[in-house]
Structures are given as C-alpha cells and as structure tokens.
C-alpha positions in Angstrom: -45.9 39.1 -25.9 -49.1 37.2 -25.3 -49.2 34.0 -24.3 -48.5 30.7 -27.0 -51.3 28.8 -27.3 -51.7 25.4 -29.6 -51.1 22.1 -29.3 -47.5 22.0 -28.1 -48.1 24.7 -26.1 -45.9 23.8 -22.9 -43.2 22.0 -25.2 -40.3 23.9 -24.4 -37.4 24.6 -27.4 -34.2 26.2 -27.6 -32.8 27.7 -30.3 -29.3 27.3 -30.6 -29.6 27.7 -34.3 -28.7 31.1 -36.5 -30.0 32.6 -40.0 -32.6 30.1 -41.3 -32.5 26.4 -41.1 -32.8 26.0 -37.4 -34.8 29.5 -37.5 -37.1 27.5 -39.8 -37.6 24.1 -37.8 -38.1 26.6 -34.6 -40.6 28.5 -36.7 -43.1 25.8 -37.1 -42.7 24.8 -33.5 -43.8 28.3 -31.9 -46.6 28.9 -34.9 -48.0 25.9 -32.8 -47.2 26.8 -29.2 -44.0 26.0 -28.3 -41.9 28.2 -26.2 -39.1 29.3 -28.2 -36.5 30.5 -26.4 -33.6 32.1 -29.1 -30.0 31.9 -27.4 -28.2 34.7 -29.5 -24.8 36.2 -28.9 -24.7 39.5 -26.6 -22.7 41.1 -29.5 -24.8 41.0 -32.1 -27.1 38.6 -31.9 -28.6 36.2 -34.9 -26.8 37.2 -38.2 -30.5 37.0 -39.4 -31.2 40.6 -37.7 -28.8 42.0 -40.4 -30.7 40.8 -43.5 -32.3 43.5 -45.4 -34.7 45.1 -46.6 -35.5 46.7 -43.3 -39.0 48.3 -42.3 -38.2 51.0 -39.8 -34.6 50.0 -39.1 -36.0 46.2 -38.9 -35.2 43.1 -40.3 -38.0 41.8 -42.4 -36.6 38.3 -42.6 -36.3 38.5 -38.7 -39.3 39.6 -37.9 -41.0 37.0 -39.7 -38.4 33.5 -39.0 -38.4 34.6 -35.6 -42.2 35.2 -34.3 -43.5 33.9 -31.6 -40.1 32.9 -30.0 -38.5 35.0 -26.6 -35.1 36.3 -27.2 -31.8 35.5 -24.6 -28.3 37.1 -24.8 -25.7 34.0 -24.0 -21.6 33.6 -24.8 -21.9 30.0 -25.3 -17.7 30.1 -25.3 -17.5 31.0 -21.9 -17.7 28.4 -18.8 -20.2 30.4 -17.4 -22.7 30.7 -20.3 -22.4 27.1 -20.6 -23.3 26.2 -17.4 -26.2 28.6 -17.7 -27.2 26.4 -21.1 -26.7 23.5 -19.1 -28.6 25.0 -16.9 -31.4 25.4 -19.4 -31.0 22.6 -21.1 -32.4 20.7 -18.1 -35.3 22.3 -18.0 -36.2 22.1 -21.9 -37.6 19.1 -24.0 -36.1 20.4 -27.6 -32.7 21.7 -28.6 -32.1 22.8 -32.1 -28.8 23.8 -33.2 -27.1 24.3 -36.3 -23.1 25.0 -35.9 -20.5 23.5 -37.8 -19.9 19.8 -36.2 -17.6 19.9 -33.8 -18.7 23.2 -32.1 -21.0 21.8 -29.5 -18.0 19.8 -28.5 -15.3 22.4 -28.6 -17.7 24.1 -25.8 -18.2 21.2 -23.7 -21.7 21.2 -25.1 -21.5 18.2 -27.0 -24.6 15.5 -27.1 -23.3 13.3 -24.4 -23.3 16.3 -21.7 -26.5 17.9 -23.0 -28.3 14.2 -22.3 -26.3 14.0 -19.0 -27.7 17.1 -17.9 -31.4 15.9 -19.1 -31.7 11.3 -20.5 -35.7 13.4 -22.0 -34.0 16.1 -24.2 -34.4 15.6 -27.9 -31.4 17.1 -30.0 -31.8 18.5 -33.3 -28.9 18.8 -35.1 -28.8 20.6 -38.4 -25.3 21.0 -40.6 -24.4 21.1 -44.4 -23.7 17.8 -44.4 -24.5 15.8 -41.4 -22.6 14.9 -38.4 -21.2 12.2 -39.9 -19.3 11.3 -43.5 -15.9 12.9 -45.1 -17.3 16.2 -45.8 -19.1 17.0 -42.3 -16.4 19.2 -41.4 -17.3 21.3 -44.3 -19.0 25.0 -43.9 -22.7 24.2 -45.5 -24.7 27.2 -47.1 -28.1 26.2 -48.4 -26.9 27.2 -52.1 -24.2 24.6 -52.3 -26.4 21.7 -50.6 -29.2 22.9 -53.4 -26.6 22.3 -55.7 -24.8 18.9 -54.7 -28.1 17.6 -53.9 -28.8 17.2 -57.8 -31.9 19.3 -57.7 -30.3 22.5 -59.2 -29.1 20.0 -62.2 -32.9 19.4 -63.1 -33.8 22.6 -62.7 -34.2 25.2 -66.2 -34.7 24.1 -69.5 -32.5 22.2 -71.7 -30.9 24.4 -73.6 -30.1 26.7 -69.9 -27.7 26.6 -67.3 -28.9 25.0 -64.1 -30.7 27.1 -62.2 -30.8 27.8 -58.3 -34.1 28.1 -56.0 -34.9 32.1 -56.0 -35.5 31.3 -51.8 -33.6 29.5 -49.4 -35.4 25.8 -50.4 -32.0 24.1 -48.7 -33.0 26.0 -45.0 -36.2 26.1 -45.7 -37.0 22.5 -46.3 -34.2 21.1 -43.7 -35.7 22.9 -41.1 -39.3 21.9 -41.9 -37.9 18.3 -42.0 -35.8 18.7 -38.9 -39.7 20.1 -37.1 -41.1 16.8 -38.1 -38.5 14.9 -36.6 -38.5 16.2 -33.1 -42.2 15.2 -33.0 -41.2 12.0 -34.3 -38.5 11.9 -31.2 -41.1 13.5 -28.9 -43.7 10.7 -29.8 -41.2 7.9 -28.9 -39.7 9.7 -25.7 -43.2 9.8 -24.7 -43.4 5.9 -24.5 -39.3 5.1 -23.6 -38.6 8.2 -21.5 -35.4 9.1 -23.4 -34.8 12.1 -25.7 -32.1 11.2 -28.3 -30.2 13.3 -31.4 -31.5 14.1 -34.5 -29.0 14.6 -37.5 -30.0 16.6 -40.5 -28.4 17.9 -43.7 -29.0 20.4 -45.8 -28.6 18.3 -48.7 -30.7 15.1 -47.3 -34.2 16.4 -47.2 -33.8 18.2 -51.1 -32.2 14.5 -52.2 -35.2 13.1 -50.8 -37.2 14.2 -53.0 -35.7 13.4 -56.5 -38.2 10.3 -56.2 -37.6 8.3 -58.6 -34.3 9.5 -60.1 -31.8 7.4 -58.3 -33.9 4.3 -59.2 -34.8 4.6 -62.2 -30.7 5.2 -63.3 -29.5 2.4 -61.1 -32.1 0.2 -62.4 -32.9 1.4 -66.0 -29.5 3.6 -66.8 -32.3 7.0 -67.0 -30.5 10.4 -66.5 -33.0 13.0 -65.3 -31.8 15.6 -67.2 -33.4 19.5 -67.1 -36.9 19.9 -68.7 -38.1 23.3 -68.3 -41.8 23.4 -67.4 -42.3 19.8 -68.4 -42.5 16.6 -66.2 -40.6 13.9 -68.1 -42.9 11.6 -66.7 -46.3 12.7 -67.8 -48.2 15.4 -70.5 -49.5 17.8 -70.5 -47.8 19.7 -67.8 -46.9 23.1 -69.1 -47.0 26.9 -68.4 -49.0 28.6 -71.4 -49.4 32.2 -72.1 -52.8 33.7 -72.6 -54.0 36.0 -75.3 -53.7 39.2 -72.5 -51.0 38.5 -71.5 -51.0 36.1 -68.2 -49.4 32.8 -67.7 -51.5 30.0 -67.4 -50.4 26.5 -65.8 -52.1 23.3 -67.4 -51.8 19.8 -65.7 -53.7 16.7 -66.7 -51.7 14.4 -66.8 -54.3 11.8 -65.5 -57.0 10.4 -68.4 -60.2 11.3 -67.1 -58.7 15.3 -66.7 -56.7 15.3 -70.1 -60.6 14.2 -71.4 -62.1 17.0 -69.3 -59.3 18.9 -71.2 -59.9 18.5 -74.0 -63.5 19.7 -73.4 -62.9 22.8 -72.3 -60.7 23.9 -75.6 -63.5 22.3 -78.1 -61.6 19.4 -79.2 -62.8 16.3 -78.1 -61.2 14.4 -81.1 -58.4 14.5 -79.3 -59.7 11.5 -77.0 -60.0 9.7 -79.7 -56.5 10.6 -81.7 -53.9 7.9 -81.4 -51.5 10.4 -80.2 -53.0 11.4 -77.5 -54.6 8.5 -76.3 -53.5 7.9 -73.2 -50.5 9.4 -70.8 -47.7 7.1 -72.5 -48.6 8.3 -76.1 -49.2 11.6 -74.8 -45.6 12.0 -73.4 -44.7 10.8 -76.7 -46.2 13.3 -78.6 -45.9 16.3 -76.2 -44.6 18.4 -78.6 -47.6 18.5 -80.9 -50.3 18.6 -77.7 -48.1 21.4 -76.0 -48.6 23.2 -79.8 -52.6 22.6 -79.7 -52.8 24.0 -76.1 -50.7 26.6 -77.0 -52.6 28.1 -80.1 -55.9 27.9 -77.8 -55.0 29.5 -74.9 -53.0 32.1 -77.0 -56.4 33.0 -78.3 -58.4 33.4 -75.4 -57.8 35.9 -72.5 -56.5 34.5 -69.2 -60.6 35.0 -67.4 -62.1 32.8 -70.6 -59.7 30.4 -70.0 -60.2 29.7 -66.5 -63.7 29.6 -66.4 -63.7 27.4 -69.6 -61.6 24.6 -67.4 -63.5 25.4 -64.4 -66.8 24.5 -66.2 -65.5 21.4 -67.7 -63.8 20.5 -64.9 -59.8 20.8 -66.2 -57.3 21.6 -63.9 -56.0 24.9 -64.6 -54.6 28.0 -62.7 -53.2 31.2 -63.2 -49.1 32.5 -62.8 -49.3 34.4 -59.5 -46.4 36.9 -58.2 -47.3 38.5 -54.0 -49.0 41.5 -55.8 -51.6 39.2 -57.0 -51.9 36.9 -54.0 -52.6 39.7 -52.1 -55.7 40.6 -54.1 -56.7 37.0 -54.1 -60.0 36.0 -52.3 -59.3 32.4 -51.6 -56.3 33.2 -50.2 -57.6 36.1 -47.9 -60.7 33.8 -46.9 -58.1 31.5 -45.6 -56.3 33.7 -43.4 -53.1 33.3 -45.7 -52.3 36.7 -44.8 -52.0 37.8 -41.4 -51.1 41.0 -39.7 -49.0 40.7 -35.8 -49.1 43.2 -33.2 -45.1 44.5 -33.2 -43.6 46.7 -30.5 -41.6 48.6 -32.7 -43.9 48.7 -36.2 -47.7 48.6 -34.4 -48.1 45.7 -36.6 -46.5 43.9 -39.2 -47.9 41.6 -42.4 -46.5 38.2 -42.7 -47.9 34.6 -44.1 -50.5 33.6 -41.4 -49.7 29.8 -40.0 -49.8 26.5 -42.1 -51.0 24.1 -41.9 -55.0 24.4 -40.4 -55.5 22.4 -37.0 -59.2 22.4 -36.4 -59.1 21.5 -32.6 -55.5 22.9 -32.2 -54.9 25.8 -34.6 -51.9 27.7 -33.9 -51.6 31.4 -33.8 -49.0 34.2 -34.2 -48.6 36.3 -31.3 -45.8 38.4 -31.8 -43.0 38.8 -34.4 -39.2 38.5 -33.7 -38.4 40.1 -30.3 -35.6 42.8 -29.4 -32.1 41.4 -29.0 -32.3 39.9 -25.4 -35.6 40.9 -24.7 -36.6 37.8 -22.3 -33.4 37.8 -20.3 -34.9 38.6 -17.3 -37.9 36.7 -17.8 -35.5 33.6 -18.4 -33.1 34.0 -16.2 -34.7 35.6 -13.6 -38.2 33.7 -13.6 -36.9 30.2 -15.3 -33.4 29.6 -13.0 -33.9 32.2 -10.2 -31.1 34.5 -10.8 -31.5 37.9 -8.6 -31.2 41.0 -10.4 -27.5 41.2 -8.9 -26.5 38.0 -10.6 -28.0 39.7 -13.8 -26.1 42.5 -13.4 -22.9 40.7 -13.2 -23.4 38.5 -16.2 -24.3 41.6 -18.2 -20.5 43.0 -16.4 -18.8 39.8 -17.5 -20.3 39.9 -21.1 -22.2 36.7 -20.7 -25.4 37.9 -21.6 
C-alpha cells in the first residue's frame, strides 16, 4: 500500500471498532490521510469480512469501509495483547472503539488507563446508546437505534407501516458524526495538550436531525406524523412520474422557484391564484398543486421535462438507481467513481472520496487489507519487536 497522503496525514488512528459505525468514522479519517491501523481478532478478524456479496471470495462491504487503513491481528482479552494496545495506544493520537460499555473496562482498557498510558489521546467511543443512561448496557444494532430514534416513525406514507433506511443510516451517520468529533477534540488538544473521550450513540446523531419536531410538539402540541414524499412544512415537494416512464423529483418550495415553476409547465396564472400564492397557501392546497404537476409531467417525457425546468430555471431532477449514476456525466466529471489498485482483484470500483479539499484532497490508496497484513510492519517497525517475539505471539495466539 502506497503511502496516505492529505491533510491528516501523520494523524495516527486505531480502530478498535467492528462492522460499520466505527468502520465508518475510521473511513473518513484515512480517505484524508490518516493512518488507520485496524486491531482485528487473530480468529477471524472484523465480522465485516463475512458480509456478502463477495467478488472473488471478497467482501465487498470490506473492501470498501476498510480502504486505506493497515490491518493487525490482537486478542484484546489477553494481558499480553493489552499491554501491546497499551503499547500502541501511546504512540497514537485517535482511538475509535465501539464495544458494548463495559468491555474496555472488563479488559483493563478502560478510558482512565488508555489516558494514563497517553494525557494527548482522544477516545471515540461509539455504542447503541451511549456510555451513560439506563439502557447503555443494552446490545445496539443500527436498526433498532433507526427505530427508537423516531425517524423510522416519519418515514412511508400515511396510510403505510413505518419504514426502515434500505442502508445502514444509524452506522453510517454515527460514524460520520463520531469523525467530526475527534477533529473537534484534536482542535482543542492542539491548544490544552489533553486528549479526552468522545461518547456517541447510535440513536443521537439520527435524533439530531428531526429539527424541529421535538419543538414544535413541546411548544405547539404538533405530532410529525409520516408523509410520504411530502414535506409537511412546505409545497411543492413531490416525486412525479413522467409520461416514459421515469420519476421526476420537484422542489420549490421557495417563491421566486415555485414562480420559475410555474413557467416551465405554461401556467403562470398560478402566481397569481389565491391558492397558490405563497408557501403557506400552497401547503394548504397541496393536494390540488401536486394534481396540476402531476397531469403536466405525466404528459411530457422525462428529457422535455428537464430541460423545460432547466430553461426556466425550476428546480428539478431525475429518480436515479447505481445503473444510472454510473452513466451519469456530472457524476463521472467529479470523480464520483473511482477505481483502487487491490492485491487480490487488480483493482476494484468504489465511491471516490467526499468531500473535495482543493489544497488537501484526499485520496484512496488501497482497499481493505488481508487479515493481519501490517503485523510486522506494526509490530516490528512501530514497537521493535524481533521477528522471535513475533513468532511467539503468533504461538500464544495473540496476534
């Protein structure tokens, strides 16, 4: 594996963490040059490795969650693999784990040691429901923080039964919340000089943002309640399908694009009808515009549509599925798509790195490495151990 380059390159992380959530936070950290070091069990390694579909006998979802970062075998549940984390743990500036609370502890591996071992080391901690609060002790799968964080109850349409993400939204977000927040503790160690611990939910970052739900029932007795394609709060917002066939997404839920609307389907009477005149009459009366829309676009194929909006300036845009990103300019002009040099594979496709740095960009070098394929690089190179030392941890079944 080449060399990480970006702007945390030298930032040094290890990940603790298994399947996504950590995988995630870890993710965005080595897309930017970080030095991901992924502490997996000797007998198996990351559950993640075992998540199908495979290309060649490989995980998909590992290759992807897990480029750029260097692979270590370690038995965190024996003395000696914890000194050896110890060990580590001095010498890193990021440590992401997300066991059930209590685990680090059971191990002798708790907060209090890791900071005694390095007062700089920031601490990410990522559980189903925090460190903290009655149900902490509870096992905490993204689909049940989904659905206690009162996003799965808004999601589907009225007359529907809730319905869960299609992705791993809890992981995924968590760990891009839980990445933000050790550069938010990596800022401020870099003016106090001490690391600190990081706790994050599964169920947090997804509450966070059911803005303004909470207020606006504490305050004005509102239930969100599930709207299907709608947004309660504004019209039109709708998905509408097109005369060929094609699903087209309408938003203009501002004035002066609802005008520019309005021009692109030939009715600019509309500006001036009562129902529709501005967003509050409009959410009124979304029924009636969501029928106009619909009659026009179910008239017109999906390319007259588009260009009709793009010419008037509405704000309009096609349902995609990956078949049709793929064939996508914009998104191939952007490097959306990238393909990595893989050992095993020659090279693999993946989603290229987000977001664009122009002075820093960050790069994909590699995608998930073999089960314990740094161990001598770490060991060896990082704390010194001799090839004999090796030897005997691989004996002893601590790496």
């Amino acid at each position: 594996m080449m060399a990480s380059t970006g702007p945390l390159a030298g930032l040094a992380v290890l990940d603790l963490s298994t399947i996504v959530s950590g995988g995630t936070a870890t993710s965005m950290l080595a897309d930017f040059g970080a030095e991901v070091i992924k502490v997996e069990h000797p007998g198996g390694g990351d559950p993640l490795r075992s998540w199908g579909p495979f290309l060649s006998g490989q995980s998909v979802w590992w290759k992807v969650v897990s480029r750029n970062k260097k692979s270590i075998t370690l038995d965190l549940s024996r003395p000696r693999g914890q000194q050896l984390l110890l060990s580590l743990a001095g010498r890193a500036d990021v440590l992401v784990e997300n066991f059930r609370p209590g685990t680090l502890e059971k191990w002798g591996l708790g907060p209090e040691r890791l900071l005694d071992a390095n007062p700089r080391l920031v601490v990410l901690r990522i559980s189903g429901f925090g460190q903290t609060g009655p149900y902490r002790h509870r096992p905490g799968f993204g689909t049940i923080a989904e659905a206690m964080s009162g996003l799965v109850a808004l999601s589907g349409f009225p007359d529907s039964p809730p319905l869960l993400p299609p992705l791993p939204l809890a992981d995924e977000v968590a760990g891009i919340v839980g990445a933000m927040a050790a550069l938010m503790a990596i800022y401020h160690r870099q003016r106090s000089g001490r690391g600190q611990v990081i706790d994050v939910s599964l169920y947090e970052p997804l509450f966070r943002l059911l803005i303004p739900y909470v207020t606006q029932y504490l305050t004005l007795g509102i239930v969100a309640r599930r709207s299907g394609n709608e947004f309660p709060d504004a019209a039109p917002r709708n998905l509408y399908r097109a005369r060929d066939g094609g699903w087209i997404a309408i938003s203009a839920t501002s004035q002066r694009v609802f005008e520019r609307l309005a021009a692109a389907i030939g009715r600019p009477d509309l500006i001036e009808d009562p129902r529709f005149a501005d967003n509050a009459a409009r959410v009124r009366n979304r029924e009636a515009l969501d029928a106009i829309l619909g009659e026009w676009i179910g008239s017109h194929t999906e390319d007259e549509i588009l260009a009709r909006c793009e010419e008037s300036g509405a704000v309009a845009g096609p349902v995609y599925d990956v078949a049709r990103i793929l064939r996508d300019p914009h998104y191939a002009a952007r490097g959306d798509i990238i393909r990595a040099p893989d050992p095993h594979l020659g090279e693999i496709p993946m989603i290229g790195v987000v977001p664009a740095l122009s002075e820093t960009p960050g790069a994909v070098v590699g995608p998930g490495p073999a089960l314990g394929a740094h161990n001598a690089e770490i060991y060896g190179g990082r704390l010194g151990l001799s090839e004999e030392e090796l030897d005997s941890l691989r004996a002893q079944e601590v790496i």
